[in-house]
SEDRENRO-97241 format. One record per residue (C-alpha): chain; x, y, z; residue in one letter; residue number from 1. Coordinates in nm, 2 decimals. Each point is the difference from the previous one (the first is absolute). Last residue first. Layout:
<sites>
@c: A&east: X&north: Y&up: Z&r: A&k: NUM
...
</sites>
This chain:
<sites>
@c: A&east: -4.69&north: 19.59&up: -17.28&r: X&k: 274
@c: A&east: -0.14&north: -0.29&up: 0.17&r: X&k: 273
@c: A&east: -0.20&north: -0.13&up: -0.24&r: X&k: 272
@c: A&east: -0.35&north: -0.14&up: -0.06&r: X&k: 271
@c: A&east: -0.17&north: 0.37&up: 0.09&r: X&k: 270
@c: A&east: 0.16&north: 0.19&up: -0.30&r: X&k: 269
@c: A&east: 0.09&north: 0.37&up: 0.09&r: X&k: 268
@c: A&east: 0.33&north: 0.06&up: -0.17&r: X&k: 267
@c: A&east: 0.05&north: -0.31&up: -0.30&r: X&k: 266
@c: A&east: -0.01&north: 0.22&up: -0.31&r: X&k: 265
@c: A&east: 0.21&north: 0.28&up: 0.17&r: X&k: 264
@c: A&east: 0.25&north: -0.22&up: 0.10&r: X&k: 263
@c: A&east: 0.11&north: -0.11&up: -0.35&r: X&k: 262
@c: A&east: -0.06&north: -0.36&up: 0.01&r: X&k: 261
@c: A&east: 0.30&north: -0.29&up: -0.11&r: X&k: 260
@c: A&east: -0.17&north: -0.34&up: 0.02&r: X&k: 259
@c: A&east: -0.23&north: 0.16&up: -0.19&r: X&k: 258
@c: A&east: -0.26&north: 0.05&up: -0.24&r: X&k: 257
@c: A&east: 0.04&north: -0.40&up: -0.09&r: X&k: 256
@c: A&east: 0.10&north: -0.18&up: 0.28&r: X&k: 255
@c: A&east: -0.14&north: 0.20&up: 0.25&r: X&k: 254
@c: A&east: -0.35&north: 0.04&up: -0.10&r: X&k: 253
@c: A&east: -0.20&north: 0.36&up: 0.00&r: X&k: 252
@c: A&east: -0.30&north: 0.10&up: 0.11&r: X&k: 251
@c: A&east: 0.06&north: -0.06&up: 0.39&r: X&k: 250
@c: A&east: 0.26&north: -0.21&up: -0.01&r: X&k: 249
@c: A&east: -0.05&north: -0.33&up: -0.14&r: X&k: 248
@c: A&east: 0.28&north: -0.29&up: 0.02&r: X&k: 247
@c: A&east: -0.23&north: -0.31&up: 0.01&r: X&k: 246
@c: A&east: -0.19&north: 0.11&up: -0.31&r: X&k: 245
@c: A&east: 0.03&north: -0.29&up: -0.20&r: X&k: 244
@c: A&east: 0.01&north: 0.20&up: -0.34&r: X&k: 243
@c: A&east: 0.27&north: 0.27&up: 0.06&r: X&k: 242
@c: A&east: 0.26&north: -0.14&up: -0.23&r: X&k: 241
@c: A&east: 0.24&north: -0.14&up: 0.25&r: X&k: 240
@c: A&east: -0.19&north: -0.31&up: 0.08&r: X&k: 239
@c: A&east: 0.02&north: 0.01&up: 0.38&r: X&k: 238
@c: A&east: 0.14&north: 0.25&up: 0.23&r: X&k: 237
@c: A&east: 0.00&north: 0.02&up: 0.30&r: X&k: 236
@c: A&east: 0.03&north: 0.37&up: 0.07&r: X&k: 235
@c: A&east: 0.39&north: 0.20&up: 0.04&r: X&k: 234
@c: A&east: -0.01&north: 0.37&up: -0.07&r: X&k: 233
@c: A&east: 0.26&north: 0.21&up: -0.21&r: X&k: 232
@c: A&east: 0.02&north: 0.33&up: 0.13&r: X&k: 231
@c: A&east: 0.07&north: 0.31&up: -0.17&r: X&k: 230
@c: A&east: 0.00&north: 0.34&up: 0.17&r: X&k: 229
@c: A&east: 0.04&north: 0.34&up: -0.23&r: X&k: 228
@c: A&east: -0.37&north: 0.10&up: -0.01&r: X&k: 227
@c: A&east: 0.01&north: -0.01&up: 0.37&r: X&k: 226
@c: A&east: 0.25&north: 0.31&up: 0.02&r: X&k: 225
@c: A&east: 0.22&north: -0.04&up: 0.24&r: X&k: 224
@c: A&east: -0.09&north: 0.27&up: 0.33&r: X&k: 223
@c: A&east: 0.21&north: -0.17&up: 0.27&r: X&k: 222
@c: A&east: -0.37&north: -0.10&up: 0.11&r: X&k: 221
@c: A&east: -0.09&north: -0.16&up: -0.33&r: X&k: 220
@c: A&east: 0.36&north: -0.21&up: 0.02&r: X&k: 219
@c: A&east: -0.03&north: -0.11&up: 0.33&r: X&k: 218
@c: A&east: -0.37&north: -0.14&up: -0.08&r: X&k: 217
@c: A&east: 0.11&north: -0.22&up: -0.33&r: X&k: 216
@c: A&east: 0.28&north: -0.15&up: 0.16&r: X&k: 215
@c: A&east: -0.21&north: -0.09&up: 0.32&r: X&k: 214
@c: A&east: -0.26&north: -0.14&up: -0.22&r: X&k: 213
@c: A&east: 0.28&north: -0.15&up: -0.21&r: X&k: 212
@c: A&east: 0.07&north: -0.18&up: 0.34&r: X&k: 211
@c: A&east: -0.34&north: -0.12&up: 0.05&r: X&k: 210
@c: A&east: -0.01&north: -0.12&up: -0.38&r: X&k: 209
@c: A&east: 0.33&north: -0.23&up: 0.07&r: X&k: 208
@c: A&east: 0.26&north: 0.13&up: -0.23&r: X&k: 207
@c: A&east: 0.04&north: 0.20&up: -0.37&r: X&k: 206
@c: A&east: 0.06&north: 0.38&up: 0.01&r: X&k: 205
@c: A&east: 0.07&north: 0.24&up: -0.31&r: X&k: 204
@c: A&east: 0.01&north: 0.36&up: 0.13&r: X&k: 203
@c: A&east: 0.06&north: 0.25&up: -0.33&r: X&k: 202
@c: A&east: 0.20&north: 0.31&up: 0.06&r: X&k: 201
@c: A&east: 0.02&north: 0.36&up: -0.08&r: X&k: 200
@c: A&east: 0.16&north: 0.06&up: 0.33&r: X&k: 199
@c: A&east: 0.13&north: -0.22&up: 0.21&r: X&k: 198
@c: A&east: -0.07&north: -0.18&up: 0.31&r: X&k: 197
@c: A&east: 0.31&north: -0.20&up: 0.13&r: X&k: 196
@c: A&east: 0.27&north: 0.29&up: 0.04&r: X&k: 195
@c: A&east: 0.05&north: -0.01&up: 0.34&r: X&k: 194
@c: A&east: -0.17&north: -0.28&up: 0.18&r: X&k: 193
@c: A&east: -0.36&north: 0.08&up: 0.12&r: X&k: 192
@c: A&east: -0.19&north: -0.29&up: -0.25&r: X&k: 191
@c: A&east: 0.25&north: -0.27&up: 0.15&r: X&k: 190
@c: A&east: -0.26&north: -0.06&up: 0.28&r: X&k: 189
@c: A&east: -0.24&north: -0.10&up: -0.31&r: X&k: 188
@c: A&east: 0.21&north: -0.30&up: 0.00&r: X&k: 187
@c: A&east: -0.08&north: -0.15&up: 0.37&r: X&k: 186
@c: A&east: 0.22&north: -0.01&up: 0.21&r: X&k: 185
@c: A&east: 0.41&north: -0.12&up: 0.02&r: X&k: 184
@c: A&east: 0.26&north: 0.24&up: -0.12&r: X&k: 183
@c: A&east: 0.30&north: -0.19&up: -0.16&r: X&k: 182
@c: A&east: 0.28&north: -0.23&up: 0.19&r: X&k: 181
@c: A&east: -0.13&north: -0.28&up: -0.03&r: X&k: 180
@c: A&east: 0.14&north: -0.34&up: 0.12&r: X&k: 179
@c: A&east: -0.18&north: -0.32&up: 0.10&r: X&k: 178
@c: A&east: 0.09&north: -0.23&up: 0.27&r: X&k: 177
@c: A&east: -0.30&north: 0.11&up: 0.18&r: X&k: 176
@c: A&east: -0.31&north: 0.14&up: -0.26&r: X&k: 175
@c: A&east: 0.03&north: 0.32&up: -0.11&r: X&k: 174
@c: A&east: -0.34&north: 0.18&up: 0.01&r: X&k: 173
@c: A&east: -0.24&north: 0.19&up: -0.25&r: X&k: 172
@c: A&east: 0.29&north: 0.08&up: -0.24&r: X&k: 171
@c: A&east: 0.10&north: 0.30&up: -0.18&r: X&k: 170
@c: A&east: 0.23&north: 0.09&up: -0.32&r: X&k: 169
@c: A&east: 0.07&north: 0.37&up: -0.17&r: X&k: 168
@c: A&east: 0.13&north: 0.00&up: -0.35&r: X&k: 167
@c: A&east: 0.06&north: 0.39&up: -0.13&r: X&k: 166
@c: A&east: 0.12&north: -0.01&up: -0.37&r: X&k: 165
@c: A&east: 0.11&north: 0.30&up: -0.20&r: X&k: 164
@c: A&east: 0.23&north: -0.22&up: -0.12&r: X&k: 163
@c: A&east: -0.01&north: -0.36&up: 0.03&r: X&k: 162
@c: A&east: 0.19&north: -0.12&up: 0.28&r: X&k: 161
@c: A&east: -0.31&north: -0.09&up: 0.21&r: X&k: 160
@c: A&east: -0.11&north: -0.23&up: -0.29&r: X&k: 159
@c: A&east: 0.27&north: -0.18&up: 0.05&r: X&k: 158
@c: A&east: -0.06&north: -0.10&up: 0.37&r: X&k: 157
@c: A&east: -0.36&north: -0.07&up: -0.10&r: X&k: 156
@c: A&east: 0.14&north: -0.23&up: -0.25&r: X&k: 155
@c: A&east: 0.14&north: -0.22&up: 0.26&r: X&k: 154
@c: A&east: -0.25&north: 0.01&up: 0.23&r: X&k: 153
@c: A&east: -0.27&north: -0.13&up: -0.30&r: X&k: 152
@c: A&east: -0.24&north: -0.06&up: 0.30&r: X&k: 151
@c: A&east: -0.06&north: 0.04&up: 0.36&r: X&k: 150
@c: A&east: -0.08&north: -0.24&up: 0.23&r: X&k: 149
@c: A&east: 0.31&north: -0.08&up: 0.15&r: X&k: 148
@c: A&east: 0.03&north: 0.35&up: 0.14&r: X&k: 147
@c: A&east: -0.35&north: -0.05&up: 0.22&r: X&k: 146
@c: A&east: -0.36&north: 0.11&up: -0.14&r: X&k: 145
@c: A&east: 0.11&north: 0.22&up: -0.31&r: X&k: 144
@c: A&east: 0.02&north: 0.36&up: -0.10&r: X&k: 143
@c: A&east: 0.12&north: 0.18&up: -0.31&r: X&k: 142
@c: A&east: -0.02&north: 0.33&up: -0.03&r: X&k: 141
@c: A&east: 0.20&north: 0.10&up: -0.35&r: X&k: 140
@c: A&east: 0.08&north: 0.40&up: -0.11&r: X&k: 139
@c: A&east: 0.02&north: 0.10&up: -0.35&r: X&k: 138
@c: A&east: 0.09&north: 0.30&up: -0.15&r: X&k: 137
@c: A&east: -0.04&north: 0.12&up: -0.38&r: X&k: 136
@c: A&east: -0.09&north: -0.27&up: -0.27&r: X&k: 135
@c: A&east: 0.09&north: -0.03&up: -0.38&r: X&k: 134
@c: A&east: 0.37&north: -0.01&up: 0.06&r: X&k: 133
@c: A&east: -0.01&north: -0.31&up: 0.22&r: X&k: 132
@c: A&east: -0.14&north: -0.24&up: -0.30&r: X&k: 131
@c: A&east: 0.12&north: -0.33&up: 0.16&r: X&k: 130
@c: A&east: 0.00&north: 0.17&up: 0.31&r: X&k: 129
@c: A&east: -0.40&north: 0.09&up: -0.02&r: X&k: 128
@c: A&east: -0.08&north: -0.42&up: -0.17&r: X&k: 127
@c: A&east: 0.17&north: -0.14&up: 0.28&r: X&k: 126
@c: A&east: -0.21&north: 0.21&up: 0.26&r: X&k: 125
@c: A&east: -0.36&north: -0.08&up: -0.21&r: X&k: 124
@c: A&east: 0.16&north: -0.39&up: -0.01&r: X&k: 123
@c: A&east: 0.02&north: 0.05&up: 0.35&r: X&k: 122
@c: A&east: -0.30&north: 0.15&up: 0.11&r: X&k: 121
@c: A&east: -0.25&north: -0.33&up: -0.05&r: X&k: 120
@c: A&east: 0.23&north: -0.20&up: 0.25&r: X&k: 119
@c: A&east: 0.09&north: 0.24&up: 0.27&r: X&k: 118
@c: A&east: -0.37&north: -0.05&up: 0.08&r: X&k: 117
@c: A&east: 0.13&north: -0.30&up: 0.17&r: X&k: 116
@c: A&east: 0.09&north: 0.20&up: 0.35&r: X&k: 115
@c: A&east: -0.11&north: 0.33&up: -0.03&r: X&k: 114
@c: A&east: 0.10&north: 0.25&up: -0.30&r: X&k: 113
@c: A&east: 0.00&north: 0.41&up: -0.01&r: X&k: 112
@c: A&east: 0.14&north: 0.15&up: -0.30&r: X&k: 111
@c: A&east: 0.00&north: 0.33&up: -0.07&r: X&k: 110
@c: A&east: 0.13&north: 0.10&up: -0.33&r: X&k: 109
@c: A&east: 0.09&north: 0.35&up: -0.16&r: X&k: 108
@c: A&east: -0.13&north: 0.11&up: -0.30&r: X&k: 107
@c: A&east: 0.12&north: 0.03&up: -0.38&r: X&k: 106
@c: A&east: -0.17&north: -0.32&up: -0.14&r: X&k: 105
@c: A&east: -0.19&north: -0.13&up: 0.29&r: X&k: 104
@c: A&east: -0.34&north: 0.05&up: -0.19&r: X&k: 103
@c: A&east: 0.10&north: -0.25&up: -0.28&r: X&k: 102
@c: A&east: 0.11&north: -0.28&up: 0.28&r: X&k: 101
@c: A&east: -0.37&north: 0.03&up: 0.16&r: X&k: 100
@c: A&east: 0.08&north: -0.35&up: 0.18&r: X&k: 99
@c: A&east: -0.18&north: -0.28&up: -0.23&r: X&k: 98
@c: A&east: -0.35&north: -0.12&up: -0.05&r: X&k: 97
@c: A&east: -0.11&north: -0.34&up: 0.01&r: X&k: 96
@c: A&east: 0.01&north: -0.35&up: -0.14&r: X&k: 95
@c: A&east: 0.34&north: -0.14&up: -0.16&r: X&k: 94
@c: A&east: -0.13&north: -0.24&up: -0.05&r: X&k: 93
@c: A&east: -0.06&north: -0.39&up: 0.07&r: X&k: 92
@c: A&east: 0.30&north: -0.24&up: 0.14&r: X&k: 91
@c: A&east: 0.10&north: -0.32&up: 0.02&r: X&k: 90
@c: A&east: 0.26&north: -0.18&up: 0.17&r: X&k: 89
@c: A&east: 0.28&north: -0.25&up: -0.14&r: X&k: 88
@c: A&east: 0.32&north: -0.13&up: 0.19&r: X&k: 87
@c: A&east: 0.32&north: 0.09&up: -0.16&r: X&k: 86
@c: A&east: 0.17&north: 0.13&up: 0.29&r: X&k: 85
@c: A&east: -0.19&north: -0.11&up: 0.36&r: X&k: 84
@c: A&east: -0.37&north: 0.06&up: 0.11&r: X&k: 83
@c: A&east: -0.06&north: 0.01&up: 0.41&r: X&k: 82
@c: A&east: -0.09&north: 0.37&up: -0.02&r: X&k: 81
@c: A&east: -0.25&north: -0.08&up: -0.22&r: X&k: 80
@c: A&east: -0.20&north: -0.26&up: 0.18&r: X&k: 79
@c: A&east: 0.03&north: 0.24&up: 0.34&r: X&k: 78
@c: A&east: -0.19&north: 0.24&up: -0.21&r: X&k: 77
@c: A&east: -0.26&north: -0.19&up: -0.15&r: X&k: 76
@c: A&east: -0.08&north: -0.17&up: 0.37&r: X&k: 75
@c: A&east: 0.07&north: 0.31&up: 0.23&r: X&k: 74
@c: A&east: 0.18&north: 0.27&up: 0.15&r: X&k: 73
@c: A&east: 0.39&north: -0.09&up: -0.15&r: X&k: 72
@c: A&east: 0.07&north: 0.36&up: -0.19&r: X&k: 71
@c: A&east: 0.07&north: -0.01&up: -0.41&r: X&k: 70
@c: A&east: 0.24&north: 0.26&up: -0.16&r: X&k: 69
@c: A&east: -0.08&north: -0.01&up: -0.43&r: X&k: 68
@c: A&east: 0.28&north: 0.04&up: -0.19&r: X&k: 67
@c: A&east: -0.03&north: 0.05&up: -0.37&r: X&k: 66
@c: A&east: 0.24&north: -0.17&up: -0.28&r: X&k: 65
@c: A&east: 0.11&north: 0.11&up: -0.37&r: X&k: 64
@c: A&east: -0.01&north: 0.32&up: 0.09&r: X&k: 63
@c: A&east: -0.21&north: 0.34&up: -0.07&r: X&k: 62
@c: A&east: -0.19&north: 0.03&up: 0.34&r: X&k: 61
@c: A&east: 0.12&north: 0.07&up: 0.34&r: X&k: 60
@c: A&east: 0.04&north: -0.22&up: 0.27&r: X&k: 59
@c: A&east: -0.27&north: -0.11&up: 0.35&r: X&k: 58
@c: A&east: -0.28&north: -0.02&up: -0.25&r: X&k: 57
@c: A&east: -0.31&north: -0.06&up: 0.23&r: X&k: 56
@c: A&east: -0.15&north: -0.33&up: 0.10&r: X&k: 55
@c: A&east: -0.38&north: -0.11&up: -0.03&r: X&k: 54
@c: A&east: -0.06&north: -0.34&up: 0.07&r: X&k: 53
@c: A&east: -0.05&north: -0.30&up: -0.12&r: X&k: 52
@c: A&east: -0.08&north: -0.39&up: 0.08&r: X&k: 51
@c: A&east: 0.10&north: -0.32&up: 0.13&r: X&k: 50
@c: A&east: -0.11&north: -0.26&up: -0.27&r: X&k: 49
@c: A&east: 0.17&north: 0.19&up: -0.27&r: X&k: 48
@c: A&east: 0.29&north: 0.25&up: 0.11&r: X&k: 47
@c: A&east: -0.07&north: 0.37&up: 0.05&r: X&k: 46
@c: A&east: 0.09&north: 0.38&up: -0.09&r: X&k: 45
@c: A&east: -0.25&north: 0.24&up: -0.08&r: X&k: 44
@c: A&east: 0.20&north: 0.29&up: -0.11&r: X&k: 43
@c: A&east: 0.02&north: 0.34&up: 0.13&r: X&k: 42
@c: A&east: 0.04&north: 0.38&up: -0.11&r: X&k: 41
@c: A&east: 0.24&north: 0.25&up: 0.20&r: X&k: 40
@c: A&east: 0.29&north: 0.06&up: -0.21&r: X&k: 39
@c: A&east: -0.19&north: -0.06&up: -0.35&r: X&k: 38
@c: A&east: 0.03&north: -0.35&up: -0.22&r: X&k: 37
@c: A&east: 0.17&north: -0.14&up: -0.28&r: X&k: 36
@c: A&east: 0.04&north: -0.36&up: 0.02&r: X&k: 35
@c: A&east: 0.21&north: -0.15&up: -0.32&r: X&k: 34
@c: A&east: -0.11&north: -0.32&up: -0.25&r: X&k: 33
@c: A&east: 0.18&north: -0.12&up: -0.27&r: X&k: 32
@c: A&east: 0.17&north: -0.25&up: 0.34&r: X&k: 31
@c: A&east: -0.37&north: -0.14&up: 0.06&r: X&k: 30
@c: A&east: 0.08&north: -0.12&up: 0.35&r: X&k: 29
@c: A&east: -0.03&north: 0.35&up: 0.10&r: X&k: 28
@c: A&east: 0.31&north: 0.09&up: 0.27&r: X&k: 27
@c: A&east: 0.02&north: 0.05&up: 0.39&r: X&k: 26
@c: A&east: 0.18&north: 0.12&up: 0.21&r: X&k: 25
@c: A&east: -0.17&north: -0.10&up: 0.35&r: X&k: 24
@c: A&east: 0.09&north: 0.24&up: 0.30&r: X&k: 23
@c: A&east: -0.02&north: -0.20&up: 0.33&r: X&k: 22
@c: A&east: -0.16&north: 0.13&up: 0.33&r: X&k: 21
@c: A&east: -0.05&north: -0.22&up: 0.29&r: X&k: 20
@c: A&east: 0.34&north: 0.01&up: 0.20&r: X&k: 19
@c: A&east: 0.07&north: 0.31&up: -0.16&r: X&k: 18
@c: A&east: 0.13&north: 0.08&up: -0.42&r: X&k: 17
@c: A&east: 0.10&north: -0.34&up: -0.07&r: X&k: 16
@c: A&east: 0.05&north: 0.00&up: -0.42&r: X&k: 15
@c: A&east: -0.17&north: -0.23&up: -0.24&r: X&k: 14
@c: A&east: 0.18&north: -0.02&up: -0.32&r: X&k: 13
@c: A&east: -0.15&north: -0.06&up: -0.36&r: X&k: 12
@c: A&east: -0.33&north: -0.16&up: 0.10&r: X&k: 11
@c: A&east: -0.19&north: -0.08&up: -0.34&r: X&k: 10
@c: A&east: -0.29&north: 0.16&up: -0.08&r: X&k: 9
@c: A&east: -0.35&north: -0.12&up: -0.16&r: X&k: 8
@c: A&east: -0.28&north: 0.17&up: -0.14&r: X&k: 7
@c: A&east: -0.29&north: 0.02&up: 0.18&r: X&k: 6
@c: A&east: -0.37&north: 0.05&up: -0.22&r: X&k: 5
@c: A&east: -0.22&north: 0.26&up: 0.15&r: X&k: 4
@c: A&east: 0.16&north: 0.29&up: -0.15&r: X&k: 3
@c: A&east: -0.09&north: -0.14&up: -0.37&r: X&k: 2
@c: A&east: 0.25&north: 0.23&up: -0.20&r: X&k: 1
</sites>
């Protein structure tokens, strides 16, 4: 397959997540043709004569459809959020590696997630309770600016039903008129709740880099192993295939040795903040 050439998709259902945030289900035009993609990799996602841009899986693979979960912050973006049912994008991919879904067979699951980076741990989330046998413990830190910012509410709800399931919610401030009636602070203030850090688990944490920095330093000083963080990093990326160079990372590129890094491989690099 030419991963340069877009293929087009077909808006299914387009769902209003927040005020700014809509989750785009989406289908190939080409109806021999099915998506099959990673929890965790991207496509690049665009309309002609405006532009692309890279925009993780918000669903799991294996259907018909895939879901990708687009915020408002500028001109590509803001175009897709405004598309309606049967109106036609296109999309390159999927580009990337995936959450370490092999190496979470048999342990437990820390999962730390700020604001939009909800998105690229959900299908990895869907994908655990679809297949709940294979994984021990899981506990869910999910943290947002305000209570109407935060995503997939209803599912998170769900999800905190699931056995064996610990789901613990914070916001940075509750706005006047709204209501919350969770912990509010930052996410790695969740850290010292009872029965949050577990043993023989993997961390898996996707946010703003200055709060996985946060993530990443409670964890090494509650004594977590480093080889067991994952992080999946957001660069601008470009082309997808590692040949414009926009998303470069010390060695390495983004959108083709990551967007998901094992901690290790990414300690100690000056052009991030981790």
């Amino acid at each position: 397959m030419n991963w340069i050439l877009p293929r087009e998709a077909v808006v299914v259902a387009v769902k209003t997540e927040t005020p700014d945030t809509k989750t785009l289900t989406l289908r190939l035009r080409n109806s021999h043709e099915r998506l099959d993609f990673k929890p965790g990799q991207f496509n690049m996602v665009g309309l002609p004569g405006i532009g692309e841009a890279p925009i993780t899986f918000s669903s799991p693979s294996g259907n018909e459809t895939f879901q990708h979960t687009v915020r408002a912050v500028g001109r590509v973006t803001r175009a897709l959020t405004a598309l309606k049912g049967s109106d036609v994008l296109h999309v390159r991919g999927p580009f990337g590696s995936g959450w370490p879904e092999d190496e979470a067979v048999g342990k437990n699951l820390l999962i730390v997630a700020g604001g939009m980076g909800m998105v690229p741990l959900r299908p990895f989330l869907l994908h655990v309770f679809e297949n709940r046998i294979k994984f021990g413990r899981i506990v869910v830190l999910y943290g947002a600016r305000t209570p109407d910012d935060m995503l997939f509410r209803d599912e998170v709800t769900v999800w905190a039903e699931q056995a064996d399931t610990k789901v613990l919610l914070t916001v940075d401030e509750v706005p006047v008129g709204s209501t919350w009636t969770g912990p509010t602070g930052v996410v790695t203030e969740l850290f010292d709740h009872p029965g949050v850090l577990l043993d023989d688990a993997l961390a898996l944490t996707c946010g703003p880099e200055l709060m996985m920095r946060f993530v990443v330093r409670g964890l090494l000083l509650r004594q977590f192993p480093a080889s067991r963080i994952y992080l999946s990093l957001e660069r601008r990326m470009r082309c997808g295939v590692a040949q414009c160079g926009h998303c470069q990372i010390g060695p390495k590129y983004v959108c083709q040795d990551g967007p998901v890094f094992c901690y290790t491989d990414l300690r100690g690099w000056p052009d991030t903040l981790l």
